[in-house]
PyMOL Python script that loads the backbone (N, CA, C, O; Angstrom):
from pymol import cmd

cmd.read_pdbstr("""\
ATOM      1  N   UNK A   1      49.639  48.850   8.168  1.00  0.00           N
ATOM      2  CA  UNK A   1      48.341  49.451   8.006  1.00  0.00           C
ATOM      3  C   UNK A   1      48.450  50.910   8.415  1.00  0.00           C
ATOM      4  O   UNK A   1      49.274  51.416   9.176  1.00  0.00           O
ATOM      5  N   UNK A   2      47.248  51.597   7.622  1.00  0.00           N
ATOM      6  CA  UNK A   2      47.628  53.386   8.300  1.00  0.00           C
ATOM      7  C   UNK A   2      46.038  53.653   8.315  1.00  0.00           C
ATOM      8  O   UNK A   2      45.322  52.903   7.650  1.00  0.00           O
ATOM      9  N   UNK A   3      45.529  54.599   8.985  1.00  0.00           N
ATOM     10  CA  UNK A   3      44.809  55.534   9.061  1.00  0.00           C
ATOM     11  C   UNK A   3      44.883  56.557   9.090  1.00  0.00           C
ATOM     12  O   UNK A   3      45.682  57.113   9.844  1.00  0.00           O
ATOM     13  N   UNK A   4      43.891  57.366   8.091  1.00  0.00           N
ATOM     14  CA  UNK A   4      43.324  59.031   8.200  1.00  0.00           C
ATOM     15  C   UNK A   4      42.374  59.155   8.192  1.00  0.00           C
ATOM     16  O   UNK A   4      41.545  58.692   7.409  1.00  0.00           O
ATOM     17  N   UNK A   5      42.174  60.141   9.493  1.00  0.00           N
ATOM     18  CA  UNK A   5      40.296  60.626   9.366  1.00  0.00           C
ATOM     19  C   UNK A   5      40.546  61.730   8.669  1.00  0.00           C
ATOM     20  O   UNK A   5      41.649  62.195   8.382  1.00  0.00           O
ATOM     21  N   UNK A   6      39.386  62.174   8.381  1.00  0.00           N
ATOM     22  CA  UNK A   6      39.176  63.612   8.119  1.00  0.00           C
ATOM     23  C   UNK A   6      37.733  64.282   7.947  1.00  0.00           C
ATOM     24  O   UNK A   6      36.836  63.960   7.167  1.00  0.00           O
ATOM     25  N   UNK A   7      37.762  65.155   8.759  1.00  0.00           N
ATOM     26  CA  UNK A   7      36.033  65.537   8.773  1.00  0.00           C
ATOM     27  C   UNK A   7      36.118  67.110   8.980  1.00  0.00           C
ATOM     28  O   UNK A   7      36.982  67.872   9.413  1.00  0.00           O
ATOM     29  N   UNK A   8      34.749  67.261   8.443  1.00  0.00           N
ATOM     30  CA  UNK A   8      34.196  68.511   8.590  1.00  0.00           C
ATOM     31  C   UNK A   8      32.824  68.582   9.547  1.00  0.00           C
ATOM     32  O   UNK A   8      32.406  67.597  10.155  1.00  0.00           O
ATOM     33  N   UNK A   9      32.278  69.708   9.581  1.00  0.00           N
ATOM     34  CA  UNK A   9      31.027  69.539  10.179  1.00  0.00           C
ATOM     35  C   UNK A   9      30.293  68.628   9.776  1.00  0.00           C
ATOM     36  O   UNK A   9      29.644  68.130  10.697  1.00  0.00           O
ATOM     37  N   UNK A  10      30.009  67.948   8.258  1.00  0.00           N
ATOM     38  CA  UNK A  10      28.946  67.036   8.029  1.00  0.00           C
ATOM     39  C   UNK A  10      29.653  65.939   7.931  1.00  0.00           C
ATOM     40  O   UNK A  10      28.904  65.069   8.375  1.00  0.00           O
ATOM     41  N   UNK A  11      30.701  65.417   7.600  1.00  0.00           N
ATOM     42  CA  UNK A  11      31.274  64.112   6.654  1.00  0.00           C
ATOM     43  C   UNK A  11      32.501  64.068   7.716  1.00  0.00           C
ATOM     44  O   UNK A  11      33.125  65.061   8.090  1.00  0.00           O
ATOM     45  N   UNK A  12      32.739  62.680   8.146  1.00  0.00           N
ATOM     46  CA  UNK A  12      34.002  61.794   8.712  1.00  0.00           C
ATOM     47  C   UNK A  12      34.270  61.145   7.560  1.00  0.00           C
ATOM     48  O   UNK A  12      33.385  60.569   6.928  1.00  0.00           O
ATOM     49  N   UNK A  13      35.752  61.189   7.115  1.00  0.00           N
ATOM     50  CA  UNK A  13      36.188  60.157   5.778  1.00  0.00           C
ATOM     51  C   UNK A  13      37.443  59.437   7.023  1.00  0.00           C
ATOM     52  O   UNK A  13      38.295  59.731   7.860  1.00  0.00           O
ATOM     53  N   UNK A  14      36.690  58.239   6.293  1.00  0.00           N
ATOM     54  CA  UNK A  14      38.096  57.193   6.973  1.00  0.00           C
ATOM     55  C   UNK A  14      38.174  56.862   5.683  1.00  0.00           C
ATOM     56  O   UNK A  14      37.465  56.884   4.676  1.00  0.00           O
ATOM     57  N   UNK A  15      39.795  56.387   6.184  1.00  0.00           N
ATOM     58  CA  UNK A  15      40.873  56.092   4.610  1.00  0.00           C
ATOM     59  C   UNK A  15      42.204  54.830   5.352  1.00  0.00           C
ATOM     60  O   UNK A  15      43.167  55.180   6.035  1.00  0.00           O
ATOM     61  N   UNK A  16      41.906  53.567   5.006  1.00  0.00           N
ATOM     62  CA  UNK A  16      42.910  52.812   5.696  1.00  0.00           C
ATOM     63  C   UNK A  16      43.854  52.133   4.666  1.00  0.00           C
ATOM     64  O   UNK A  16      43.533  51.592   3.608  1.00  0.00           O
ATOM     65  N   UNK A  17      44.473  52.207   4.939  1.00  0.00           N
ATOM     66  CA  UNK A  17      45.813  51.594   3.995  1.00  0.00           C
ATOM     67  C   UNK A  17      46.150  50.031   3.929  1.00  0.00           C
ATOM     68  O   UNK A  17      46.003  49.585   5.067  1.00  0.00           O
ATOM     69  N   UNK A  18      46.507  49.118   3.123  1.00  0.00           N
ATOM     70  CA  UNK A  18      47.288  48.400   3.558  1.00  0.00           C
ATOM     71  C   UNK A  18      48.120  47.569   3.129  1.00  0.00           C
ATOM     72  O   UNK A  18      48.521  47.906   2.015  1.00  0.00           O
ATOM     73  N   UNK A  19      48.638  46.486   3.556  1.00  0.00           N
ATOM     74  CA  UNK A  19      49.944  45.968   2.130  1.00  0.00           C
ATOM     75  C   UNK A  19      49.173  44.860   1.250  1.00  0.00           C
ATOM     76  O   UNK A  19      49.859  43.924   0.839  1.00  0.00           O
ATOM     77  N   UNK A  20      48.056  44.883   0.986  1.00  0.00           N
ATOM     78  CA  UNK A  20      47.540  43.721   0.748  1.00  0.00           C
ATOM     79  C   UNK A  20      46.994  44.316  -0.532  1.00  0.00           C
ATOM     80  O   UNK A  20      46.382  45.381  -0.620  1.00  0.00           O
ATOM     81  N   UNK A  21      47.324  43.420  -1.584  1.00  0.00           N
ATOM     82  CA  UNK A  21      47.095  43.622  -3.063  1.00  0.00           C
ATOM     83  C   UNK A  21      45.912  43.292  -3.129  1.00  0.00           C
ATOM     84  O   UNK A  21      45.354  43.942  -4.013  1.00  0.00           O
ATOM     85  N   UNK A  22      45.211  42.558  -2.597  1.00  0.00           N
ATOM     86  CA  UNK A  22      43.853  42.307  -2.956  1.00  0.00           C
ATOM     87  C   UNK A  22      42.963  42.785  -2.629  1.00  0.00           C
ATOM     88  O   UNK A  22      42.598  43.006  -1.475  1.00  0.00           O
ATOM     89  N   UNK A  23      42.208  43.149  -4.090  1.00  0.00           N
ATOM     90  CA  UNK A  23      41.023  44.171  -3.975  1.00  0.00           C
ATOM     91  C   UNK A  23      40.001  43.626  -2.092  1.00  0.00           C
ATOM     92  O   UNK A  23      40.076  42.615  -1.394  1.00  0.00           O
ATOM     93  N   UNK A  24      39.230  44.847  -1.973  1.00  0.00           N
ATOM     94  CA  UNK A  24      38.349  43.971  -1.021  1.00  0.00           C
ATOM     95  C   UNK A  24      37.443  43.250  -0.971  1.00  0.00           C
ATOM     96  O   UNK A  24      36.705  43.422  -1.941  1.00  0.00           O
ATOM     97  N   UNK A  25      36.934  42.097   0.047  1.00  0.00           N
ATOM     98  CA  UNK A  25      36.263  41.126  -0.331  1.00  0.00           C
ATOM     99  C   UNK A  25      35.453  40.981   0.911  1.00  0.00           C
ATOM    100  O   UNK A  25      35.938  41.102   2.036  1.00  0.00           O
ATOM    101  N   UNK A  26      34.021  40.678   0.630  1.00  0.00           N
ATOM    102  CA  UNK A  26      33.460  40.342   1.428  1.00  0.00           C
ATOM    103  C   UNK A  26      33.395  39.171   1.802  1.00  0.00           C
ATOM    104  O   UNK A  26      33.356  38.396   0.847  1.00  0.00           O
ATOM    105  N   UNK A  27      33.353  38.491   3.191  1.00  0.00           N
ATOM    106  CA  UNK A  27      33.517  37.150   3.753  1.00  0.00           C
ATOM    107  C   UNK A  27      32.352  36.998   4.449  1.00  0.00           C
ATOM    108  O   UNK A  27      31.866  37.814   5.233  1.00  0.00           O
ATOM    109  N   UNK A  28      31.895  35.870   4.123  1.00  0.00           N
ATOM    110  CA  UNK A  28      30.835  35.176   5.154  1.00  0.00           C
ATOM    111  C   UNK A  28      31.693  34.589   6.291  1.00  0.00           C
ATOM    112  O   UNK A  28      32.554  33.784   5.937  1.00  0.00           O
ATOM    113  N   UNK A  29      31.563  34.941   7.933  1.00  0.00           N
ATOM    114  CA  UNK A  29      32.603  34.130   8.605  1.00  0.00           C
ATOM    115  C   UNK A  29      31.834  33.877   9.700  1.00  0.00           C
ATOM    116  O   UNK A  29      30.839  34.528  10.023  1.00  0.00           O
ATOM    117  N   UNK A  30      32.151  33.218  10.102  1.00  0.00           N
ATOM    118  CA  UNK A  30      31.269  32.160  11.739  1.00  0.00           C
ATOM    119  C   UNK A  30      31.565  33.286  12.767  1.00  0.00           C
ATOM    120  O   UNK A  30      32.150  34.368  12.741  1.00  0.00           O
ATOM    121  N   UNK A  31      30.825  32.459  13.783  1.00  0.00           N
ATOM    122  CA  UNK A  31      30.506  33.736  14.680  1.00  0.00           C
ATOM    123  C   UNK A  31      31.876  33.588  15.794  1.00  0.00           C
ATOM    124  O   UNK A  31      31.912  34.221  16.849  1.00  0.00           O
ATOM    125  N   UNK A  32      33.198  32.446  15.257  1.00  0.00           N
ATOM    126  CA  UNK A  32      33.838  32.408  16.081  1.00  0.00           C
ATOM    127  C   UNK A  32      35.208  33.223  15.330  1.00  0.00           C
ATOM    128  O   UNK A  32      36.195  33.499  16.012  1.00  0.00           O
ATOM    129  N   UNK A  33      35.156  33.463  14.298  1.00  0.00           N
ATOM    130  CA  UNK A  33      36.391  34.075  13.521  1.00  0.00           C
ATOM    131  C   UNK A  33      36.505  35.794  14.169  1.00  0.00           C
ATOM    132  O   UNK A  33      35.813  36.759  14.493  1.00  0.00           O
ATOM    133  N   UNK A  34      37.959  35.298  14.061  1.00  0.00           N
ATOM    134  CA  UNK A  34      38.349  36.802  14.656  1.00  0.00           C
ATOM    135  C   UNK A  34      39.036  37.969  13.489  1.00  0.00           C
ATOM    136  O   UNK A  34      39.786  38.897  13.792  1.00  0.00           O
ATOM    137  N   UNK A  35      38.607  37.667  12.272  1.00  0.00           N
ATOM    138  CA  UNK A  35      39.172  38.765  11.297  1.00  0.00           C
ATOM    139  C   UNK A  35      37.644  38.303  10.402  1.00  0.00           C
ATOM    140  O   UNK A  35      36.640  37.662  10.712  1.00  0.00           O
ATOM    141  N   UNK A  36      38.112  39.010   9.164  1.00  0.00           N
ATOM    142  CA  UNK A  36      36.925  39.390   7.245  1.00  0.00           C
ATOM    143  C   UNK A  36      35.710  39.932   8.165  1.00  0.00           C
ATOM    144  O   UNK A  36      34.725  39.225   7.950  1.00  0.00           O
ATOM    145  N   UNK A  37      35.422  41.007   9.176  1.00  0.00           N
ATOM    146  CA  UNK A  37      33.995  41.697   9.084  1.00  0.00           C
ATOM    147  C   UNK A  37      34.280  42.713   8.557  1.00  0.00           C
ATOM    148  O   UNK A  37      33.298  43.307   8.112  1.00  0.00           O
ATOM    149  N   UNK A  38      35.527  43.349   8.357  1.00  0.00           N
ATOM    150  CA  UNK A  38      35.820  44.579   7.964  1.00  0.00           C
ATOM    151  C   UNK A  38      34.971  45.148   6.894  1.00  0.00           C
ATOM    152  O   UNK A  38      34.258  46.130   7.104  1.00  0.00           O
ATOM    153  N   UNK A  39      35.034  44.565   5.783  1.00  0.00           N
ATOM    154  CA  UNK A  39      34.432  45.385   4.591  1.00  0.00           C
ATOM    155  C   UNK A  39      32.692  45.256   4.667  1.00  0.00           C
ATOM    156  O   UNK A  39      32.073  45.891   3.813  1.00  0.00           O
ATOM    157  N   UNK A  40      31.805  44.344   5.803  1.00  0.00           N
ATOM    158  CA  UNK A  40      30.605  44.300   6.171  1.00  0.00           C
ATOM    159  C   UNK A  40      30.210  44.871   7.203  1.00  0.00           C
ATOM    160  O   UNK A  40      29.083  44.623   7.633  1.00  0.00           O
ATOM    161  N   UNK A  41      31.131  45.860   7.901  1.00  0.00           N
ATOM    162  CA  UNK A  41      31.121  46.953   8.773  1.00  0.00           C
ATOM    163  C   UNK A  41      31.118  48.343   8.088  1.00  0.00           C
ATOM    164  O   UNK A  41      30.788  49.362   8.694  1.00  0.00           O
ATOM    165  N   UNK A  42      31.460  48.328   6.940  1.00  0.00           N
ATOM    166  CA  UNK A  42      32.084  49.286   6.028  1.00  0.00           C
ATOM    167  C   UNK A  42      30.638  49.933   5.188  1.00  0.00           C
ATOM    168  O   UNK A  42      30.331  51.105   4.967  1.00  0.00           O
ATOM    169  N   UNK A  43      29.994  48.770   4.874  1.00  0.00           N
ATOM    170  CA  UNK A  43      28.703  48.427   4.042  1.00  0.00           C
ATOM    171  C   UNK A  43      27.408  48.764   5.159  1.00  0.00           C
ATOM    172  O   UNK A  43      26.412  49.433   4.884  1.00  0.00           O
ATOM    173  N   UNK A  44      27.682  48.172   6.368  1.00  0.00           N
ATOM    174  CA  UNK A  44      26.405  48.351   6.992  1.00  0.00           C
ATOM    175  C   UNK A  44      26.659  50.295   8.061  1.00  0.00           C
ATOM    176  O   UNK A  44      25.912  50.853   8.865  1.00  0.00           O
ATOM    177  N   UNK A  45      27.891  50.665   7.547  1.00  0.00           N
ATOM    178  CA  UNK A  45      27.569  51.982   8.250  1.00  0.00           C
ATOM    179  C   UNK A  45      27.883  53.707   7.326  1.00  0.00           C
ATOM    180  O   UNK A  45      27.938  54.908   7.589  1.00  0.00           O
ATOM    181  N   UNK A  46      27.984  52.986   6.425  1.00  0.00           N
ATOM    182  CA  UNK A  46      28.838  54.028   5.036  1.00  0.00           C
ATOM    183  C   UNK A  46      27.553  54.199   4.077  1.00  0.00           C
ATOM    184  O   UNK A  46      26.794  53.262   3.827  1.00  0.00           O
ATOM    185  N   UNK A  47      27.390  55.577   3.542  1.00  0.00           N
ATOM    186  CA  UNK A  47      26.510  55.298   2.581  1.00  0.00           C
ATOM    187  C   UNK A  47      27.565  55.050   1.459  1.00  0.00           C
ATOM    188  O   UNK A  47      27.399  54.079   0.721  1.00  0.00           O
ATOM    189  N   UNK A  48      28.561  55.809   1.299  1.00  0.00           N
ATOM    190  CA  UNK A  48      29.358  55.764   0.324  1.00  0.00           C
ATOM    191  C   UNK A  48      31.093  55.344   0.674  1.00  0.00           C
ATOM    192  O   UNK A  48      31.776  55.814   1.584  1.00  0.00           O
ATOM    193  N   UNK A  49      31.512  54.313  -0.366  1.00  0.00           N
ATOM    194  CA  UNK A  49      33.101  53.757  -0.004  1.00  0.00           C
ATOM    195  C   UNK A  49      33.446  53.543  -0.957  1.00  0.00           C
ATOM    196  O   UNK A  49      32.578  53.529  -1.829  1.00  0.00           O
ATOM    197  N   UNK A  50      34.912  53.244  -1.386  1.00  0.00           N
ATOM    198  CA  UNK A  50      34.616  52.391  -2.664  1.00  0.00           C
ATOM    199  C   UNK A  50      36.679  51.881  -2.155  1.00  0.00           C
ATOM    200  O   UNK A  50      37.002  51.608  -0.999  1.00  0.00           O
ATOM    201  N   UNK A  51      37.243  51.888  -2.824  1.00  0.00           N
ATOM    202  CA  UNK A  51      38.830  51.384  -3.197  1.00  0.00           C
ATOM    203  C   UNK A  51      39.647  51.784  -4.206  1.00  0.00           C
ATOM    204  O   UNK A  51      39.233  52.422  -5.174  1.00  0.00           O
ATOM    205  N   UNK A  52      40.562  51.518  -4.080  1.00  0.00           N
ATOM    206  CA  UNK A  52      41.588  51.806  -4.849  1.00  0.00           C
ATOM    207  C   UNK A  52      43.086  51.194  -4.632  1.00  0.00           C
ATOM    208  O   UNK A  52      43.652  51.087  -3.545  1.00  0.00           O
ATOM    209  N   UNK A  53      43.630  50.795  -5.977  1.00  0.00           N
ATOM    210  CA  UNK A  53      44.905  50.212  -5.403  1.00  0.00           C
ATOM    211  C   UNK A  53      46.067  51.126  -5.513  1.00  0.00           C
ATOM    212  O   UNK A  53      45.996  51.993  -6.383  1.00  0.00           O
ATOM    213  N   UNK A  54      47.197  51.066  -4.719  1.00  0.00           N
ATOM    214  CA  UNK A  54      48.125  52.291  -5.346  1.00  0.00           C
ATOM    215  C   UNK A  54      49.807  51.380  -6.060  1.00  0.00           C
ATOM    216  O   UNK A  54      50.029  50.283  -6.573  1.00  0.00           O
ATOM    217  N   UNK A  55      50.825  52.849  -5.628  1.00  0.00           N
ATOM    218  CA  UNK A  55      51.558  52.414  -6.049  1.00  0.00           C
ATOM    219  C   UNK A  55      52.842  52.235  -5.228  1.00  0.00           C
ATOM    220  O   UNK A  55      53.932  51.837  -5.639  1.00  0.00           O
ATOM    221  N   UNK A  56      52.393  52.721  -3.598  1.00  0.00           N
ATOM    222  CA  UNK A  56      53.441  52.849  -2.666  1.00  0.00           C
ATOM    223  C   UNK A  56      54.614  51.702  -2.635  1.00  0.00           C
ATOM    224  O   UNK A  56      54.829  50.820  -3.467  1.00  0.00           O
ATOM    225  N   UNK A  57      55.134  51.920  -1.715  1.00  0.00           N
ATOM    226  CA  UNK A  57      56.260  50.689  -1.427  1.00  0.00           C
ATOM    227  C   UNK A  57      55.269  49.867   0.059  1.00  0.00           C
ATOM    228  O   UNK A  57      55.192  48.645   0.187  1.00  0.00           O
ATOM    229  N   UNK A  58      54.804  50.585   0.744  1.00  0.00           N
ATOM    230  CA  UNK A  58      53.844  49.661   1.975  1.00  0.00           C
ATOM    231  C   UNK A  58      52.509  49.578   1.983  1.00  0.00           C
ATOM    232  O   UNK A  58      51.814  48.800   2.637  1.00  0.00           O
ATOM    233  N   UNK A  59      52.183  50.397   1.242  1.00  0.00           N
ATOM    234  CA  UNK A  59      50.489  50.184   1.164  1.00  0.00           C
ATOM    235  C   UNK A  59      50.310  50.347   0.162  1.00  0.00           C
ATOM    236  O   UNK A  59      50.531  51.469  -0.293  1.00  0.00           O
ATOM    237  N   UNK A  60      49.896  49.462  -0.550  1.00  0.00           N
ATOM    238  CA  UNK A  60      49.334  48.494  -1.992  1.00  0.00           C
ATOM    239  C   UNK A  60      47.934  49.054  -2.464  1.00  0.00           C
ATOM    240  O   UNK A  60      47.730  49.366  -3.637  1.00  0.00           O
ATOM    241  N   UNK A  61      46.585  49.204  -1.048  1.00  0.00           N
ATOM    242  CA  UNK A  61      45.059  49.003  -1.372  1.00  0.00           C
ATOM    243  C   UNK A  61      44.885  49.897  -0.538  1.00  0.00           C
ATOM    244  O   UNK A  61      45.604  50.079   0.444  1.00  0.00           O
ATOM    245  N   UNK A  62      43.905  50.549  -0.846  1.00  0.00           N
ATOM    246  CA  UNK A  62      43.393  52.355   0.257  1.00  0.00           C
ATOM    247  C   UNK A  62      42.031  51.680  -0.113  1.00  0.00           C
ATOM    248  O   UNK A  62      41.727  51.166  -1.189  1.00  0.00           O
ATOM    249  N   UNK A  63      41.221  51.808   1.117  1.00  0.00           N
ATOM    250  CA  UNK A  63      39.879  51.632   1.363  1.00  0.00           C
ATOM    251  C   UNK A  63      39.142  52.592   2.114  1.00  0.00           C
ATOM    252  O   UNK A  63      39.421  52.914   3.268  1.00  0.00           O
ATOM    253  N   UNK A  64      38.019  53.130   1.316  1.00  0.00           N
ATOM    254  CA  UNK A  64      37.768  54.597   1.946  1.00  0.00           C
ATOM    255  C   UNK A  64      36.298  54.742   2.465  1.00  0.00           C
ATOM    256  O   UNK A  64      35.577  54.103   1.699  1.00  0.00           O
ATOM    257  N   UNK A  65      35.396  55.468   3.697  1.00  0.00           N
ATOM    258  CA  UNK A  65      34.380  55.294   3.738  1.00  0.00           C
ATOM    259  C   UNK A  65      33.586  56.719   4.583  1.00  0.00           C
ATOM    260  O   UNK A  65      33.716  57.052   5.761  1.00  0.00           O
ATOM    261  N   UNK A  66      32.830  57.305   3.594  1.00  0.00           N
ATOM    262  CA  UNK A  66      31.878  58.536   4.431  1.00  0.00           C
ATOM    263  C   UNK A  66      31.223  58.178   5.279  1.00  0.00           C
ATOM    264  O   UNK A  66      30.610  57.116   5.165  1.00  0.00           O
ATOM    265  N   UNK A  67      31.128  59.027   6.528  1.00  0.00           N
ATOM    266  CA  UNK A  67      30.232  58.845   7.581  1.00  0.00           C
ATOM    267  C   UNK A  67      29.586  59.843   8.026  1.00  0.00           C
ATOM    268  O   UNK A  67      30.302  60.716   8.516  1.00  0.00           O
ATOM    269  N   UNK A  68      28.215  60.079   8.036  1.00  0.00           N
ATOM    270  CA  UNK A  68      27.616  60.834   8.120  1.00  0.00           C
ATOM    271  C   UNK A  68      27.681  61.480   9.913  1.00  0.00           C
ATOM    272  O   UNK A  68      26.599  61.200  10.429  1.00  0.00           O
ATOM    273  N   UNK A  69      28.456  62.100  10.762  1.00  0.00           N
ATOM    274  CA  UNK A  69      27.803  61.553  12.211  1.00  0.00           C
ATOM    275  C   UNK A  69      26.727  62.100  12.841  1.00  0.00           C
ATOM    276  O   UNK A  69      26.480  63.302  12.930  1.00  0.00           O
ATOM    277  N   UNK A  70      26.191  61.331  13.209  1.00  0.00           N
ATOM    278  CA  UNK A  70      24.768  62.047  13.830  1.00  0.00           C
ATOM    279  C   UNK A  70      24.789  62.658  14.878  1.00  0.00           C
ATOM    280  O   UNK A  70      25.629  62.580  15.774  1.00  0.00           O
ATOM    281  N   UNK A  71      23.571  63.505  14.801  1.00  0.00           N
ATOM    282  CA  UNK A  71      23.601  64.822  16.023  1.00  0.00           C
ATOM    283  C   UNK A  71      23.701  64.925  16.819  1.00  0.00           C
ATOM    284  O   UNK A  71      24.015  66.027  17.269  1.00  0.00           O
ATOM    285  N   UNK A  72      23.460  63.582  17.795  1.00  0.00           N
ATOM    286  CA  UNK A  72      23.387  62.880  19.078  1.00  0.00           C
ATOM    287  C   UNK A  72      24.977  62.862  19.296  1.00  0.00           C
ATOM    288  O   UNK A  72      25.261  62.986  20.487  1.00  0.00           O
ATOM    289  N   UNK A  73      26.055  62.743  18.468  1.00  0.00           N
ATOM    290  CA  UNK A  73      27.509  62.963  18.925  1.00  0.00           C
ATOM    291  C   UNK A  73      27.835  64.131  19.280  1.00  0.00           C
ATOM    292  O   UNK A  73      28.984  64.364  19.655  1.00  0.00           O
TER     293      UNK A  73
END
""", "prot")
cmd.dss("prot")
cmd.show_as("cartoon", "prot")
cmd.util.cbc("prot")
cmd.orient("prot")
């Protein structure tokens, strides 16, 4: 897996990598599972994200998400 931030005064872009060919998916999961909130963390704090698959040798799927941060940071 990899990460890049990148921000300016208005916009944080996260960009995570990873070896996993499959597009992303949202999971309904119990309140005892310890992995799938990822892409419903993604949704409830991003106005804008979307995906893409590539063509690397280790990271397969780039998942990307704007964050607005607020002023209070």
């Amino acid at each position: 897996m990899r990460l890049w931030l990148v921000s300016d005064t208005t916009w944080l872009l996260i960009v995570v990598g990873d070896a996993s060919r499959q597009p992303p998916l949202r999971m309904d999961t119990g309140l005892e599972s310890g992995s799938g909130r990822g892409l419903l963390l993604v949704e409830a704090f991003s106005p804008r994200w979307g995906w893409y698959p590539t063509e690397g040798e280790q990271i397969y799927k780039v998942v990307w998400a704007e964050l607005r941060p607020s002023a209070r940071m």
